[in-house]
C-alpha positions as CSV (number, residue, x, y, z in Angstrom):
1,X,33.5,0.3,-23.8
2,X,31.3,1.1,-21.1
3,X,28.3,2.9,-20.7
4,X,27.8,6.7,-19.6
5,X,25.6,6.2,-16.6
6,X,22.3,7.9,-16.7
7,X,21.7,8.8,-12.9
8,X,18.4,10.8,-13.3
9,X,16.9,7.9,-15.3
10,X,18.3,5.5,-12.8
11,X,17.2,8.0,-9.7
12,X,13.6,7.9,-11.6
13,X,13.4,4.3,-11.8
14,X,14.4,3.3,-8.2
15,X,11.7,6.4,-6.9
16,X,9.1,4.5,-9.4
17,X,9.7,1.0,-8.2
18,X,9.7,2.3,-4.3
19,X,5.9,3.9,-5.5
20,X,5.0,1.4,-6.9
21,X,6.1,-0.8,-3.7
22,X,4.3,1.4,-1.2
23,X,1.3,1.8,-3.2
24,X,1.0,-2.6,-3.5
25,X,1.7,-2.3,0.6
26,X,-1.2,0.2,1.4
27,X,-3.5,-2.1,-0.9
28,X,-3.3,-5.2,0.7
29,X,-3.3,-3.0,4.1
30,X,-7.0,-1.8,3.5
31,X,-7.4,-5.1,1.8
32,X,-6.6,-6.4,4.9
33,X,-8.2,-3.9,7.1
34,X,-11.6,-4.7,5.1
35,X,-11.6,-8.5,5.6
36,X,-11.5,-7.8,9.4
37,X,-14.0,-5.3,9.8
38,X,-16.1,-8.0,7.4
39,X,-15.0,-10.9,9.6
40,X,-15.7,-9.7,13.0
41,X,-18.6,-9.8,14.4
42,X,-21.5,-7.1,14.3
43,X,-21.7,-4.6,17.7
44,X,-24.9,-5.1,19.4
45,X,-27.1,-2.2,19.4
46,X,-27.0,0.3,22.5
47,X,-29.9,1.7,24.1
48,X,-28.9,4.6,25.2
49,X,-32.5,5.8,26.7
């Protein structure tokens, strides 16, 4: 016999694992984002006089 399906559970889990998801992607964004800024090279000072 099958199951009674559980949609709010179901809804929950999908809205976890897309959280989940987008929180890994913004991670290795600024992960990214900070190797670059450490990688390039520093901006010679200005004299603005």
């Amino acid at each position: 016999m099958a199951r009674t399906p559980n949609y709010n559970f179901e809804r929950q889990e999908r809205e976890r694992l897309k959280a989940q998801k987008l929180a890994q992607k913004a991670a290795d964004k600024a992960a990214a984002k900070q190797a670059a800024a450490d990688a390039a090279p520093p901006k010679p000072p200005t004299d603005d006089q």
